[in-house]
N, C-alpha and C positions, 0 to 999 in steps of 0.2 A: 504494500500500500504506500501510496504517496499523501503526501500533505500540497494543498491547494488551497488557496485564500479567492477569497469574493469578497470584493470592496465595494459598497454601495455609498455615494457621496452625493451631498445635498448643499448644492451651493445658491451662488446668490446670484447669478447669472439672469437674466429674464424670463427666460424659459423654464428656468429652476421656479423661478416666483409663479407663474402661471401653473407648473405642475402641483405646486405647493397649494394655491387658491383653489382650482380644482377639488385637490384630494379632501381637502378641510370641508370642503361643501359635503362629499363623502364619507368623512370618516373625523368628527369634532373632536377625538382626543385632540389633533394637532401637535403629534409627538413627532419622531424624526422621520421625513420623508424625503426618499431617494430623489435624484434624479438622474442620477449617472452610475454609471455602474462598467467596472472592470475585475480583473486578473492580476494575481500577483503569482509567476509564473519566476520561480528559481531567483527571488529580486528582481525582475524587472517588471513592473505595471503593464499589465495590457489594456490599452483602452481602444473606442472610437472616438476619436475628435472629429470637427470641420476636416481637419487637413487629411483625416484619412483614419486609417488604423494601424497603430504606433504602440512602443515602448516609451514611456515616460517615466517620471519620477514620483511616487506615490506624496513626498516630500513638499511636492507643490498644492496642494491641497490641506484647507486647515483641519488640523486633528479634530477639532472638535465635531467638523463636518463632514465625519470617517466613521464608519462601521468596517467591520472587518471578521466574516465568517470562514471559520476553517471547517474544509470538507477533506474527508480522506477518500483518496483516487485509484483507481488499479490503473496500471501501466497501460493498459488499451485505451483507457480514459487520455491518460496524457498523450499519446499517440497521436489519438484520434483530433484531440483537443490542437497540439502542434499542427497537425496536417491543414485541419481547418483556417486556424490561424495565417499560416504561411501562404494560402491561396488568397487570402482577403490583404497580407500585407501591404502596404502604403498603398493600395486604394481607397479613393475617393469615398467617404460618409456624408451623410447628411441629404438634407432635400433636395440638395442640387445634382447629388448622387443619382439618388432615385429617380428624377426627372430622366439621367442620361442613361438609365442603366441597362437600356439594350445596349447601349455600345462595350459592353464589357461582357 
């Protein structure tokens, strides 16, 4: 078995704020709500940003606006997981994405 982390982050972003207005209509605790969500894959962050789908720094993100779930993995898992990854690397995310995504 592996160890694998799921980072769910809730920033302040505008879309964060909308996701955030939304769910409270939803759900009135109004405790911590994600909006972003990555990978921490052997120390390196896995995320989607605009610019694509990248390795980052978990670092840039303030702690307090950090969950952090450890899941334990079997080696197909991580396999499958890497393979996956490595087709979508530095491609294009977001709306503007999807608009183009026959092209890919």
């Amino acid at each position: 078995m592996n160890k694998r982390y799921v980072i769910f982050i809730s920033s302040d972003a505008w879309y964060s704020e909308v996701i955030k207005f939304v769910e409270s209509i939803r759900d009135e605790s109004k405790g911590f709500v994600p909006s972003h969500c990555g990978m921490d894959v052997s120390g390196h962050f896995r995320e989607a940003l605009s610019s694509g789908f990248v390795e980052t720094n978990i670092d840039l993100y303030d702690k307090n606006q950090v969950r952090i779930f450890e899941l334990d993995v079997t080696d197909g898992f991580v396999q499958a997981g890497d393979t996956e990854f490595n087709k979508v690397w530095d491609r294009p995310y977001g709306w503007h994405a999807l608009l183009n995504g026959a092209n890919y």
